[in-house]
Every structure is written in C-alpha cells, then in structure tokens.
C-alpha positions in Angstrom: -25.2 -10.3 10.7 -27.9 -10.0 7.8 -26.8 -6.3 7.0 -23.0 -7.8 6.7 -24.1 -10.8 4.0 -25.7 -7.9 2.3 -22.8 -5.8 2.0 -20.6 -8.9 1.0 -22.9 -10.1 -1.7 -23.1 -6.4 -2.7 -19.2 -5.9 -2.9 -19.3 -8.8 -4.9 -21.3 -7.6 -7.8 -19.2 -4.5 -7.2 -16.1 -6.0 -8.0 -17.9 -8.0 -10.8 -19.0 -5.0 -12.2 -16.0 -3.3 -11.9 -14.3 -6.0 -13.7 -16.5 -6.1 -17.1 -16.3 -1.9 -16.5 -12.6 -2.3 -17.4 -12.4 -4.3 -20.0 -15.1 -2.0 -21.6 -12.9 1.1 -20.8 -9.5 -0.2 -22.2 -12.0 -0.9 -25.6 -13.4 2.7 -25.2 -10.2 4.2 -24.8 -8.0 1.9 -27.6 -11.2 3.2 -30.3 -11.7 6.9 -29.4 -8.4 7.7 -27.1 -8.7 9.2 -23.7 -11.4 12.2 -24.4 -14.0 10.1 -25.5 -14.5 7.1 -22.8 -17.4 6.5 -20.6 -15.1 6.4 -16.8 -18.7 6.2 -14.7 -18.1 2.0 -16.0 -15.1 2.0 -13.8 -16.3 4.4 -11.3 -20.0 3.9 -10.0 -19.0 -0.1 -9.1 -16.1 1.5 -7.3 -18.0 4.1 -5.3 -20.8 1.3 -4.8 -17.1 -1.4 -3.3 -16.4 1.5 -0.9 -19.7 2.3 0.5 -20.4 -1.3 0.8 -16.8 -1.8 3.1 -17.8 0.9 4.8 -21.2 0.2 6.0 -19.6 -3.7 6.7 -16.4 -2.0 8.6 -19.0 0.3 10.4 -20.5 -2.5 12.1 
C-alpha cells in the first residue's frame, strides 16, 4: 500500500511536470522552430508517468 501512494504522488509531479514542460516547449519551438527545442522537458516527466504506472499496475 505504501509503494502504491508513492507511485501516485510520484505520477503526480509527473504529470505536473509534464504540464509546465509543454508550455515551455510550445515557447521553445514558436522562438527557434522545431530544430532548436529542448524535448527531454516533455519527455523525462513522461518516461518518469510510465514507470510510475507501471511499478503501481505491477502490484
């Protein structure tokens, strides 16, 4: 039960930090276009949101 608040709480700031990771990537791309944009914004809280539903779906 502790392990699965973990992941919750952990999915949560995920999500949160997937959230602000977008807005910073449509800025990125609308100033320097497609080439020049930071993506690991968007895609380290999205690695971190699926690791954390899979350690919660694994119990």
């Amino acid at each position: 039960m502790k392990k699965r608040k973990v992941c919750i709480v952990i999915l949560i700031l995920a999500i949160i930090a997937l959230l602000i990771g977008i807005s910073y990537l449509v800025q990125g791309i609308y100033a320097r276009g497609l080439g020049g944009v930071n993506y690991g914004s968007v895609i380290f809280p999205l690695l971190v949101g699926v690791i954390a539903v899979y350690f919660m779906k694994k119990n």
